[in-house]
KEMILO-326532 format. One record per residue: residue in three letters; x, y, z of N, C-alpha, C in turn. Coordinates in steps of 0.1 Angstrom, whole numbers, padded with zeros to 4 digits, always signed. Atoms other than C-alpha are relative to their C-alpha. Example, Ala and Ser with C-alpha at 12.3 -4.5 7.8 and 13.67 -1.06 7.14 Angstrom:
ALA+0009-0012+0000+0123-0045+0078+0009+0012+0000;SER-0009-0011+0000+0137-0011+0071-0008+0011+0008;
***
This chain:
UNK-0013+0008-0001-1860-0827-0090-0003-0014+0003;UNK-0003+0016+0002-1854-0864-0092+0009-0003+0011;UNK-0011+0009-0009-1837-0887-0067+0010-0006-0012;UNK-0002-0007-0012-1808-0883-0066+0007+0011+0002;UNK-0007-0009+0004-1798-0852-0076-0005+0012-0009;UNK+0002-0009+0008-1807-0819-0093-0003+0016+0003;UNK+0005-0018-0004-1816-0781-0094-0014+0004-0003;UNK+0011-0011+0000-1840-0758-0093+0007+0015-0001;UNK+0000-0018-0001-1837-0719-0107-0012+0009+0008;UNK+0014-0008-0006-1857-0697-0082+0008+0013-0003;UNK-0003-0008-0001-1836-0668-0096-0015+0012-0003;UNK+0007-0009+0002-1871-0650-0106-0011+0003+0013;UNK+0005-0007-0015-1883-0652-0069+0008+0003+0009;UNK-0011-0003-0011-1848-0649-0050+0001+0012-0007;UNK-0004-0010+0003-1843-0613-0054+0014+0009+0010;UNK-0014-0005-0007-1806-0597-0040-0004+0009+0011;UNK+0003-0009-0009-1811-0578-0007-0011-0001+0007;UNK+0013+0006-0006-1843-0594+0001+0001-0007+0010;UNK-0002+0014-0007-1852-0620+0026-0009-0010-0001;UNK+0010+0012+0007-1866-0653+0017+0002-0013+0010;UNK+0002+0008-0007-1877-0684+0032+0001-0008-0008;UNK-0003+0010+0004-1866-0714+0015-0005-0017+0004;UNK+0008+0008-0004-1891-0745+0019+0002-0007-0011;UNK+0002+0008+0008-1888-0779+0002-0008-0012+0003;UNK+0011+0010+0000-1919-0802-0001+0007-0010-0006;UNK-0007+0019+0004-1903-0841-0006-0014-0006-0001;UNK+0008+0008+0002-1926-0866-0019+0005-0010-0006;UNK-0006+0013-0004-1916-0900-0012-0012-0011-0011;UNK+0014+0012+0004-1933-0926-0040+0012-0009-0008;UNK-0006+0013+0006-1921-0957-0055-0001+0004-0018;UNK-0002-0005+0017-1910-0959-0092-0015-0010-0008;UNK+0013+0007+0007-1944-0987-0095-0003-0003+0011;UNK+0010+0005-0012-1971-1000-0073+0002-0015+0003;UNK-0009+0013-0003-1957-1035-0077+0010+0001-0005;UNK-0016+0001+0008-1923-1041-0086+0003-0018+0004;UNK-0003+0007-0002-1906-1072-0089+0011-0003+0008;UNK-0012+0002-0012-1880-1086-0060+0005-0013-0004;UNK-0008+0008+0001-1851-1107-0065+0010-0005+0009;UNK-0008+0002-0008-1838-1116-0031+0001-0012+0002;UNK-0002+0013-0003-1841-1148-0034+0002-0007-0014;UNK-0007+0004+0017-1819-1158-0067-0005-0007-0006;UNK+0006+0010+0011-1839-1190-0077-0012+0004+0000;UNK+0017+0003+0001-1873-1176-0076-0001+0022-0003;UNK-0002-0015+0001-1885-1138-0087-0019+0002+0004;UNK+0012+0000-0006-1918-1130-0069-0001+0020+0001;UNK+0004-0021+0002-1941-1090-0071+0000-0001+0016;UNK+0003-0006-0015-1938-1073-0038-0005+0014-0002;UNK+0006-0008+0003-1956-1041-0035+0008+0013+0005;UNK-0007-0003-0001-1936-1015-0038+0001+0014+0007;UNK-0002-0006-0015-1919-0992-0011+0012+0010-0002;UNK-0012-0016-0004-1898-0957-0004+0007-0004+0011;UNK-0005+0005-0010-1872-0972+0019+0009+0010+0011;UNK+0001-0013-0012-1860-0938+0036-0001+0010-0011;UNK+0005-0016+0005-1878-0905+0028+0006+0008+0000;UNK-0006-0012+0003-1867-0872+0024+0013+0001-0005;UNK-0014-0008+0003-1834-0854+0014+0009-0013-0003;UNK-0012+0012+0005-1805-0883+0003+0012+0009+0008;UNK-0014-0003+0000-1779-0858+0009+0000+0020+0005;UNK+0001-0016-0007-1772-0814+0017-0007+0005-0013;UNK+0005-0008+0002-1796-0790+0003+0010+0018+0000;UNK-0007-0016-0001-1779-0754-0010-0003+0011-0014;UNK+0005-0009+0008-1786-0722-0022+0007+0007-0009;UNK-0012-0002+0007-1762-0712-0051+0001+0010-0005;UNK+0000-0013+0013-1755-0678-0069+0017-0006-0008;UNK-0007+0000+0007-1741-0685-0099-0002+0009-0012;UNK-0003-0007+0013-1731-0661-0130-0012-0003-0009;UNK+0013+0005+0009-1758-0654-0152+0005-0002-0019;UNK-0007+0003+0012-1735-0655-0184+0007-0014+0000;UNK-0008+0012+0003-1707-0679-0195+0009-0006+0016;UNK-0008+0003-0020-1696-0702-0160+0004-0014-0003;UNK-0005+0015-0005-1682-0735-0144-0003-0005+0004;UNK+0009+0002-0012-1707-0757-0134+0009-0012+0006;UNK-0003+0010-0001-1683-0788-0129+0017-0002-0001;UNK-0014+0005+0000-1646-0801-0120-0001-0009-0001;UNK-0005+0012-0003-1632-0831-0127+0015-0004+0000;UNK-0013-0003-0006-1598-0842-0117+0004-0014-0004;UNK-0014+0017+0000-1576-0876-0134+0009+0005+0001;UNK-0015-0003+0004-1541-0882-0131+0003-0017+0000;UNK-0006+0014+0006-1520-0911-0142+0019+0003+0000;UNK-0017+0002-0007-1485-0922-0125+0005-0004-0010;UNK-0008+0008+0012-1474-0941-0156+0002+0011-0009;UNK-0003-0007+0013-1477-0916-0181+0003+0016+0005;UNK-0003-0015-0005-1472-0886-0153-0011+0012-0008;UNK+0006-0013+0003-1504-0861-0163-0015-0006+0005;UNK+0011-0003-0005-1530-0845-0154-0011+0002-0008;UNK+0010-0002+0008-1562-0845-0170-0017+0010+0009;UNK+0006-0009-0006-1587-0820-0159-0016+0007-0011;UNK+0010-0003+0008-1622-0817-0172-0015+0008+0006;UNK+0008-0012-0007-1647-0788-0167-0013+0001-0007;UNK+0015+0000+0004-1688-0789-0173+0002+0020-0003;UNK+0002-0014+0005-1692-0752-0193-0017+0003-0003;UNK+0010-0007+0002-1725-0733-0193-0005+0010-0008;UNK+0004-0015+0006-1739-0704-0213+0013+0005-0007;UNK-0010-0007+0009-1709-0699-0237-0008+0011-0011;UNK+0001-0009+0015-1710-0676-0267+0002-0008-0010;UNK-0003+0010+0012-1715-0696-0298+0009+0006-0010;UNK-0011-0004+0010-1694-0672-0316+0015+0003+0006;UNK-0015-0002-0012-1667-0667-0286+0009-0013-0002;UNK-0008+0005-0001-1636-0681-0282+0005+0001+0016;UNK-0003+0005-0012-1624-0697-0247+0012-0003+0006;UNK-0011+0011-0006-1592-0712-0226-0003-0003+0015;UNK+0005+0005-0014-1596-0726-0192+0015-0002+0004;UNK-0017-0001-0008-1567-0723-0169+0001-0003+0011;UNK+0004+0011-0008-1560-0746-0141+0012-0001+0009;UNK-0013-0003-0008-1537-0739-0109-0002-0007+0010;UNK-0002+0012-0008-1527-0766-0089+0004+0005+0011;UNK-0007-0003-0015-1519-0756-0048-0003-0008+0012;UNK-0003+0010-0012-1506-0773-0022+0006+0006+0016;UNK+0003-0014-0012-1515-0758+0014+0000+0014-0001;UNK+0003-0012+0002-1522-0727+0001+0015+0005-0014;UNK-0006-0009+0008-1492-0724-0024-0001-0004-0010;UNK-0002+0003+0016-1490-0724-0059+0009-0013-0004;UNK-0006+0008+0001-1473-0758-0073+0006+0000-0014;UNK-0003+0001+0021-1484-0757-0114-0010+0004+0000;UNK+0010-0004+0011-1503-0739-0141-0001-0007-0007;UNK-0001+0001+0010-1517-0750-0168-0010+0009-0004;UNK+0008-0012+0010-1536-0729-0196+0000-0008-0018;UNK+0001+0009+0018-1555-0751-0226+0003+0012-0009;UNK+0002-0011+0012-1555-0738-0262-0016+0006-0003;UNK+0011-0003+0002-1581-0719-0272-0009-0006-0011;UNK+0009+0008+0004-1616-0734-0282-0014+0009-0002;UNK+0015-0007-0002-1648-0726-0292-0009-0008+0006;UNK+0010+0010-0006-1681-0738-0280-0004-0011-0007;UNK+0004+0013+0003-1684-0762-0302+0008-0012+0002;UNK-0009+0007-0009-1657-0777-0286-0002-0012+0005;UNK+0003+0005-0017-1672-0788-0259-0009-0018-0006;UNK+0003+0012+0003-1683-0827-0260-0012-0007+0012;UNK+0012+0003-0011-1716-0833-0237-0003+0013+0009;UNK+0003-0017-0013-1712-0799-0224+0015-0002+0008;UNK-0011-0007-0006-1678-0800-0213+0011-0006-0007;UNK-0008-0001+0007-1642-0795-0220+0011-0008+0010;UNK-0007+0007-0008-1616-0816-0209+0020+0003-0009;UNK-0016-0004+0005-1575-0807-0216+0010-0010+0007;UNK-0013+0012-0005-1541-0831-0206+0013+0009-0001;UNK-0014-0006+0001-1509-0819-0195+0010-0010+0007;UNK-0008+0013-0007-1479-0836-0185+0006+0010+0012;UNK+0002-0002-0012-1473-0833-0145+0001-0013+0009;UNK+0002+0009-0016-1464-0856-0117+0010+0007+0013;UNK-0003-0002-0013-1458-0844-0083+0010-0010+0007;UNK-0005+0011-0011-1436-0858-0055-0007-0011+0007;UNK+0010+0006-0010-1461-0867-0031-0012-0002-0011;UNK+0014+0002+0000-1488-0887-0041-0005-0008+0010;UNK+0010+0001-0004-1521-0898-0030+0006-0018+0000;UNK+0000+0015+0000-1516-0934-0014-0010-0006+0014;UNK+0004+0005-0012-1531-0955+0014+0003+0003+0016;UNK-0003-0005-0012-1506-0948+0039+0003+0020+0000;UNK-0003-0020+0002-1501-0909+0024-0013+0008-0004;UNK+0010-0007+0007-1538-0898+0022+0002+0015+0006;UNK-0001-0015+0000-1525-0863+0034+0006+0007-0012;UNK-0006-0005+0010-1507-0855+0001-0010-0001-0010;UNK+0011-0010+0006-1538-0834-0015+0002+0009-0005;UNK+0002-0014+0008-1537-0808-0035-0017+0005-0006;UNK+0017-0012+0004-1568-0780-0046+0003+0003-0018;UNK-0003-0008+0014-1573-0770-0084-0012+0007+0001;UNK+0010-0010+0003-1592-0739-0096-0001+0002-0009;UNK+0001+0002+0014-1603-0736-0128-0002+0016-0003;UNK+0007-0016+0001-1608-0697-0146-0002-0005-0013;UNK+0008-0002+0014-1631-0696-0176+0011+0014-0004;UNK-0001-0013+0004-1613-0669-0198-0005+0002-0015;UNK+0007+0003+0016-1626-0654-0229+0012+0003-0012;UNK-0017-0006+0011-1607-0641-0262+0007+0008+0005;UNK-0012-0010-0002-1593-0617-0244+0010+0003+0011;UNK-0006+0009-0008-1579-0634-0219-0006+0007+0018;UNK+0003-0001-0016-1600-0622-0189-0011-0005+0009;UNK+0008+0014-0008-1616-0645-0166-0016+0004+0005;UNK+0014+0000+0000-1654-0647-0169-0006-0010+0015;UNK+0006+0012-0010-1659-0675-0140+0010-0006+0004;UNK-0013+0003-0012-1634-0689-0114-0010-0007+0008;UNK+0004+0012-0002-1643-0721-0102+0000-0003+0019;UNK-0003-0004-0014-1646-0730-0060+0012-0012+0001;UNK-0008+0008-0003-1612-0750-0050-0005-0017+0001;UNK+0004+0017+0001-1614-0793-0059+0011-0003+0006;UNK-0009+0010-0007-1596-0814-0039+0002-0011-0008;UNK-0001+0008+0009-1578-0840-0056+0012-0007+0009;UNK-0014+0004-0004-1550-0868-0051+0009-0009-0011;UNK-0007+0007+0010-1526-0876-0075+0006-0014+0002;UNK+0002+0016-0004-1526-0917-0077-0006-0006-0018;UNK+0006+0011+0010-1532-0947-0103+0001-0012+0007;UNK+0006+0012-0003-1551-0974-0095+0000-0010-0013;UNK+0003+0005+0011-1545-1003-0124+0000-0016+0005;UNK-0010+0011-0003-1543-1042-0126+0006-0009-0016;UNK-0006+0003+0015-1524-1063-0147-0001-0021+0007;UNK-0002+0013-0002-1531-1102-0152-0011+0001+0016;UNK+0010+0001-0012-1547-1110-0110+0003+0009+0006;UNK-0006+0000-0015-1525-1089-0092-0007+0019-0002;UNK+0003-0014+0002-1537-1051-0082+0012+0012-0001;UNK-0008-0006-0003-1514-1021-0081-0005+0017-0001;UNK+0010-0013-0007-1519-0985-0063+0018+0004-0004;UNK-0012-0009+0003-1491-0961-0079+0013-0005-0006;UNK-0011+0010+0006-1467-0991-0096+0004-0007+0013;UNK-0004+0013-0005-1468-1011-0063-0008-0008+0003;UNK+0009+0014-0002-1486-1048-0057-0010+0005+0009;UNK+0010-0003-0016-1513-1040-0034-0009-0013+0000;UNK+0010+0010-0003-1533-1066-0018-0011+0002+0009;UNK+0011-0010-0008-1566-1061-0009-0009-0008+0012;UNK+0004+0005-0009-1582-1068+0021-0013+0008+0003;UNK+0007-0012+0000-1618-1057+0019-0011-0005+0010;UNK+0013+0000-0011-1654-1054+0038-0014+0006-0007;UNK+0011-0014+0005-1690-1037+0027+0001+0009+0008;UNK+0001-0011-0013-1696-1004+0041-0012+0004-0003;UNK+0020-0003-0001-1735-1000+0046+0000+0016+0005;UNK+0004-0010-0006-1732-0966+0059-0012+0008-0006;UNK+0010-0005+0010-1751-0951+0033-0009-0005-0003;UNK+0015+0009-0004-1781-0978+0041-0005+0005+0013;UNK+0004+0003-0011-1782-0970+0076-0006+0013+0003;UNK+0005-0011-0003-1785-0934+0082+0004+0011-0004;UNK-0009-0014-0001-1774-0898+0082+0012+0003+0008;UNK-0010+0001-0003-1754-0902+0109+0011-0006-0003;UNK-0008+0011+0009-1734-0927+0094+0010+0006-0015;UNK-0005-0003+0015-1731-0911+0060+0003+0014-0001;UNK-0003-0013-0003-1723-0876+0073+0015-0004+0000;UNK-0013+0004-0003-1684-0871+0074+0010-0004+0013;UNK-0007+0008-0013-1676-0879+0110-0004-0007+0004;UNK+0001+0017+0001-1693-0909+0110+0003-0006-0009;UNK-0012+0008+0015-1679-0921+0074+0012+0002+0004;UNK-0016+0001-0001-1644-0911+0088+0006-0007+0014;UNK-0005+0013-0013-1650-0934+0123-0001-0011-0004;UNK+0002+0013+0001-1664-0961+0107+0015-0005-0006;UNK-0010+0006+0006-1636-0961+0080+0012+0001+0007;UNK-0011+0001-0008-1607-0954+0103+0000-0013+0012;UNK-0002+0010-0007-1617-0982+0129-0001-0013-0008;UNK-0005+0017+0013-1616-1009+0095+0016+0006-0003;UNK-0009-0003+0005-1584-0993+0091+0011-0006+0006;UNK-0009+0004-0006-1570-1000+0119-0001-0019+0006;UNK+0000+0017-0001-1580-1037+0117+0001-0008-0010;UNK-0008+0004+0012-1562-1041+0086-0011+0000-0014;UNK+0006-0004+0013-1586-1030+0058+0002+0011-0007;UNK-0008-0011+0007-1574-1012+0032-0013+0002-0018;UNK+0013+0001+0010-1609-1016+0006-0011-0002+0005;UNK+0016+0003-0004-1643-1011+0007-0009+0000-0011;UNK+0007-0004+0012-1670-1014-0012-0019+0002+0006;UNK+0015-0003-0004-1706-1001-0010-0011-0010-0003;UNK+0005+0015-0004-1731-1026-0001-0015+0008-0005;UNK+0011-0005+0007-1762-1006-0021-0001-0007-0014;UNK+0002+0003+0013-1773-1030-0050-0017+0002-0007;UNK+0008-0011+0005-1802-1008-0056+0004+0016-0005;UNK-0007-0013+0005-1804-0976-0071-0018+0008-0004;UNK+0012-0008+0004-1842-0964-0072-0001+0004+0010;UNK+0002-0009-0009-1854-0936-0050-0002-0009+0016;UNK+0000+0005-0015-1848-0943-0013+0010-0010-0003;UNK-0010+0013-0002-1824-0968-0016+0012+0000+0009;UNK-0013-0009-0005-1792-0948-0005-0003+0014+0002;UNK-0005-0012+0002-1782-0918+0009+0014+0004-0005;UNK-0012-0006+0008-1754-0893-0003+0010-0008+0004;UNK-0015+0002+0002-1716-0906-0013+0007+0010+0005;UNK-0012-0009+0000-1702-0875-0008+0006+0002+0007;UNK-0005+0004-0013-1693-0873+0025+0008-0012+0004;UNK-0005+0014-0004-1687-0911+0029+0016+0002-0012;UNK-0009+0008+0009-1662-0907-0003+0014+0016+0006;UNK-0008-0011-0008-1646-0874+0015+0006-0005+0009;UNK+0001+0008-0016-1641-0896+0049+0017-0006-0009;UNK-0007+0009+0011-1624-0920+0023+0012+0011-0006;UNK-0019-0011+0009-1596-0890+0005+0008+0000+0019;UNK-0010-0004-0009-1589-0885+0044+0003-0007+0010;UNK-0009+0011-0006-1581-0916+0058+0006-0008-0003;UNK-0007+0010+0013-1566-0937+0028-0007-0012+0001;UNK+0009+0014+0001-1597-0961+0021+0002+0001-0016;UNK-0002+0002+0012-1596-0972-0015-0015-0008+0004;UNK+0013+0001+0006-1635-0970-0028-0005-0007-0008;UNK+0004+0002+0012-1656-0992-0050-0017+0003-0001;UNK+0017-0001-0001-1694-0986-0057+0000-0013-0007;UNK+0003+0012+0004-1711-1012-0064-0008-0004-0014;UNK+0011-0002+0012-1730-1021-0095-0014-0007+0004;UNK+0012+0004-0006-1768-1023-0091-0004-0011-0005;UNK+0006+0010+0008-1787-1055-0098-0005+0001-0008;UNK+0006-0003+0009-1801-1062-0125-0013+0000-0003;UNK+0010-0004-0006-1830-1057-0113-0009+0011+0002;UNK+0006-0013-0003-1829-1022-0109-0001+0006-0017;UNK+0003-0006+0013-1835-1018-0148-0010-0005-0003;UNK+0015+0004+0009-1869-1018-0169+0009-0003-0013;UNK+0000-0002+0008-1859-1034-0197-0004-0008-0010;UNK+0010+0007+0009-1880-1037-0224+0000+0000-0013;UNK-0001+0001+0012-1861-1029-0254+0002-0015-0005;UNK-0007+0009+0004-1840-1055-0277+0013+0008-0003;UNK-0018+0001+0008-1802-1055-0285+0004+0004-0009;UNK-0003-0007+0012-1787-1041-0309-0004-0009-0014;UNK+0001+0014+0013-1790-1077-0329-0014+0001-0003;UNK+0014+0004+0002-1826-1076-0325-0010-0008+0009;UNK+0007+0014-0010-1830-1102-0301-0003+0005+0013;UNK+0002-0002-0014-1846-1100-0266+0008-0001+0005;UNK-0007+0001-0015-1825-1089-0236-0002-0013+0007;UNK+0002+0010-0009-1820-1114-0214+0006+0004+0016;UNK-0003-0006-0018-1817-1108-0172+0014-0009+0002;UNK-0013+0008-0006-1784-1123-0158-0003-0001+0013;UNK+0000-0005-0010-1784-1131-0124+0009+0001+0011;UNK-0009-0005-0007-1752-1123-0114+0002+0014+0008;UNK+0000-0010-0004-1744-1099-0089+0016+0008+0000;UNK-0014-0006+0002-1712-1075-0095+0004+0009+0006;UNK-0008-0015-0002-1687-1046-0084+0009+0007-0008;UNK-0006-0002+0011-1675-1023-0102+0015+0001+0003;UNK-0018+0003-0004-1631-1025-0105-0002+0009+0010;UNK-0006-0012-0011-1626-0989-0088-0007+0013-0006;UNK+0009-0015-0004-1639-0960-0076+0010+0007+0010;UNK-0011-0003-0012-1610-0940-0060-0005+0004+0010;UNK+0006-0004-0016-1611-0930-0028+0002+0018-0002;UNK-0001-0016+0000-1600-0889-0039-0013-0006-0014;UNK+0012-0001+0014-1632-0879-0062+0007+0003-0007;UNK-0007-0006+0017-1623-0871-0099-0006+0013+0001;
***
């Protein structure tokens, strides 16, 4: 596995009813033995290159999943203007000759709110490996700054042709919200918002920090000193650089912080092709962020 993210199948040494010990060897190395450094904009000098924190980025877990057709992936838009829900689901191990629908039940504190149920698809369907369907849907309550309690869960069921559910997905948290702008000005749900923002290094500094009850003190005590945006202050992106988002962007659905990641320097790319024209790349050395990164994950 790769920083910063990936699996491992140990289904042919985890055996059901057994007991196993679960040990993972980390090895901390740089992506080159020199690299180039650019912290000093007018000048670009080699420094020798370094793992700036070791081990784990983020939680370690041990997963039983379906050894046939499953769900490895939710994802969750919605859009205030046009009122719908868009809902897109990573699929696994289909049947190339099967036929599919995916069915998708919206609840709010435990009760039922809305169904939906795509048309059926085959696997060739699927576009990178997964399927994505739109329905039209807007809720009362949405997802705002001062209303980050108005959450809802969806669960997705794999069904096959015969309409009986192969794989049932674990509950996604979501918050129905649009973030757009138009011309300078911002707007969170069709009203002006003005933003008042800060970096949040947590995810440089430590575990503590980037766990979710330190991501939800940090961001509640900028909250309450009138910030309403943050953005992550990581303009790297090679191993060690950052620990996990997920927590920090969790913190963020449950105190009403509005998220941006940052985009990495350009720096953090080898690049040694040409352009599509033909012509050498050229470095820029502007530093950027990206528009938006909500604060509820997709």
């Amino acid at each position: 596995m790769r920083f910063p993210v990936g699996e491992v199948d140990v289904t042919a040494v985890c055996r059901p009813g057994d007991k196993h010990v679960l040990s993972l060897y980390v090895v901390a190395l740089p992506l080159k033995a020199v690299m180039r450094s650019f912290s000093d904009t007018a000048s670009v000098r080699d420094v020798k290159g370094s793992v700036a924190r070791r081990g784990l980025c983020g939680d370690a877990w041990l997963v039983s999943t379906p050894a046939g057709a499953r769900i490895a992936d939710v994802r969750v838009d919605t859009s205030v203007r046009n009122g719908e829900i868009t809902v897109t689901a990573a699929l696994k191990n289909l049947d190339a000759n099967g036929r599919y629908t995916v069915r998708a039940e919206v609840r709010d504190e435990g009760r039922s709110v809305a169904a939906f149920t795509s048309k059926p698809f085959p696997s060739s369907a699927l576009q990178d490996g997964r399927f994505a369907f739109t329905e039209k849907w807007k809720p009362d309550k949405l997802w705002d700054i001062h209303t980050p309690q108005n959450q809802y869960h969806v669960t997705l069921s794999l069904l096959d042709a015969g309409g009986q559910a192969v794989d049932t997905s674990h509950p996604t948290a979501f918050g129905f919200r649009e973030f757009w702008t138009s011309g300078r000005d911002f707007y969170l749900n069709g009203t002006r918002l003005f933003l008042s923002a800060l970096p949040l290094d947590n995810a440089q500094i430590g575990a503590t920090l980037a766990c979710y009850e330190g991501a939800k003190e940090s961001l509640q005590r900028l909250k309450n000193i009138g910030i309403n945006f943050v953005y992550t202050h990581n303009y790297g992106c090679e191993p060690g650089t950052h620990l996990g988002f997920a927590e920090i962007l969790k913190a963020a659905d449950d105190v009403g912080m509005i998220v941006s990641l940052s985009q990495p320097h350009f720096g953090q790319y080898d690049w040694q092709g040409r352009t599509p024209t033909g012509t050498t790349a050229t470095r820029g050395t502007r530093r950027s962020t990206c528009a938006w990164r909500g604060a509820i994950r997709p």
